[in-house]
N, C-alpha and C positions, 0 to 999 in steps of 0.2 A: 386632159388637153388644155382646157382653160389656166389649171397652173403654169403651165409652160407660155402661153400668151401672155398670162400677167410676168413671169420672170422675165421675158424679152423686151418687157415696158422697164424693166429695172434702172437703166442708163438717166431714161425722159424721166422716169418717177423721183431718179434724186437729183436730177439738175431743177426740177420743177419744187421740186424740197430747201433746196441748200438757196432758191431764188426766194424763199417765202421767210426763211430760218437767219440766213447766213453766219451759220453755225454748222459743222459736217456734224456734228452730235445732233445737234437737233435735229436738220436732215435725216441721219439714219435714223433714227430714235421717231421720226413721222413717218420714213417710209416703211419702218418696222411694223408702226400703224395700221396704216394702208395696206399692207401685205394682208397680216390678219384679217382687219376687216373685211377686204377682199374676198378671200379664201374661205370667210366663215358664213362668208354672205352671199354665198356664187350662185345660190340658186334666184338673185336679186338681180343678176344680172340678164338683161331680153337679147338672146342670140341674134344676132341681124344690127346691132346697134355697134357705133364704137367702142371698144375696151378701154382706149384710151382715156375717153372723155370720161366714161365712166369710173377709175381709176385715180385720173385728176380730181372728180369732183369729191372722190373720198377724201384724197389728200388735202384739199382746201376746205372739210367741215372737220376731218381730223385735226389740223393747225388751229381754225376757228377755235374748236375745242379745247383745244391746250391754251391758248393765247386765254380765254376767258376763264381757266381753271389756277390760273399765276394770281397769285396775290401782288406781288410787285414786278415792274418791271428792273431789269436790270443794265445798268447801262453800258451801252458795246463797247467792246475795246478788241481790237487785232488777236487772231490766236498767236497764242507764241511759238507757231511756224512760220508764223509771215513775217517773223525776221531771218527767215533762211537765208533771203537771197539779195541781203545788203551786201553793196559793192559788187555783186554780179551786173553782167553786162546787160542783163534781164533787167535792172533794176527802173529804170523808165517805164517799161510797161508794168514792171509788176504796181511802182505806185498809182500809174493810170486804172490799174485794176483795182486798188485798195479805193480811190477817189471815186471808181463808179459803186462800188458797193457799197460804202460809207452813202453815198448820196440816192442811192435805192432804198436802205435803211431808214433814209428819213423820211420818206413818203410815205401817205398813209396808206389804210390796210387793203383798201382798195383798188387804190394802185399798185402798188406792188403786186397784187394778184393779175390785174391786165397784164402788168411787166414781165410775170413769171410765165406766163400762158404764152403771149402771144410774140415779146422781144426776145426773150430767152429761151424758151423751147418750140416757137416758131407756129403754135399752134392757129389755124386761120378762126379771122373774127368770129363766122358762124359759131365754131369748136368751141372756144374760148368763153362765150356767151352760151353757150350749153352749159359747159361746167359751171362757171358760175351764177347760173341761172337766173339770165339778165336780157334783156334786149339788145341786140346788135349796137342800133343806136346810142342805147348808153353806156356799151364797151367803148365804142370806138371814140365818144368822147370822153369817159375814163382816160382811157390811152392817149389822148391827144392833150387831155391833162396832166397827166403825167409827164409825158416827153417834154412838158414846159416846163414840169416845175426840176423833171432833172436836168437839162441845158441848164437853168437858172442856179441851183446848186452847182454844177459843176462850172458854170462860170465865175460864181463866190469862192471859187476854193483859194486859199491862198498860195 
């Protein structure tokens, strides 16, 4: 039964991925992660609690994990399907979508985790501040740092 609640988190689990990664490799390749760990660890899980959060908070000490196991960072660059849709009529949003990701990627590791929880997969402060196990207070001005400092990149862009 528990396998099938975690496979119905699968959607939230890789849009909460691809917000931390912004990479779908990496994404899968963490939520791959988090599956296993999950599954392997279900008796870690306390019936009556949310799945979700639970779930979440694998995926973000899985990421943790990986992020401090890289010896070098690598610098991002667009995959080469996001030039699909040059000269499509799409093409204004799709750049608006490449300028918020670009400027999510530049925030730090922090942030991005408030971003991916709570603007991106909608999760409320309380949740959010579960998973990352934190105090409300200093999610919400995490978050409130964040939305500054992306308005501010996204108003340098040229």
């Amino acid at each position: 039964m528990l396998d099938k609640d975690i496979a119905a988190l699968l959607p939230r689990m890789r849009r909460f991925a691809r917000a931390l990664t912004f990479h779908r490799e990496d994404a899968d390749d963490l939520v791959q992660i988090a599956m296993e760990r999950a599954l392997g660890r279900s008796e870690q899980w306390e019936p009556g609690t949310r799945l979700d959060s639970w779930i979440f908070r694998i995926i973000k000490n899985a990421w943790i994990d990986e992020v401090r196991s890289r010896t070098r960072r690598a610098e991002l660059f667009a995959p080469e399907e996001e030039g699909e849709h040059v000269g499509d009529n799409q093409a204004a949003a799709h750049q608006q979508r490449l300028a918020v990701q670009k400027a999510i990627s530049l925030l730090t590791e922090e942030h991005r985790l408030v971003v991916g929880l709570v603007l991106v997969d909608g999760l409320p402060y309380k949740e959010a501040a579960e998973v990352l196990e934190i105090p409300v207070g200093t999610l919400t001005s995490r978050l409130a740092r964040a939305r500054d400092a992306l308005q501010q990149l996204l108003a340098d862009k040229p």
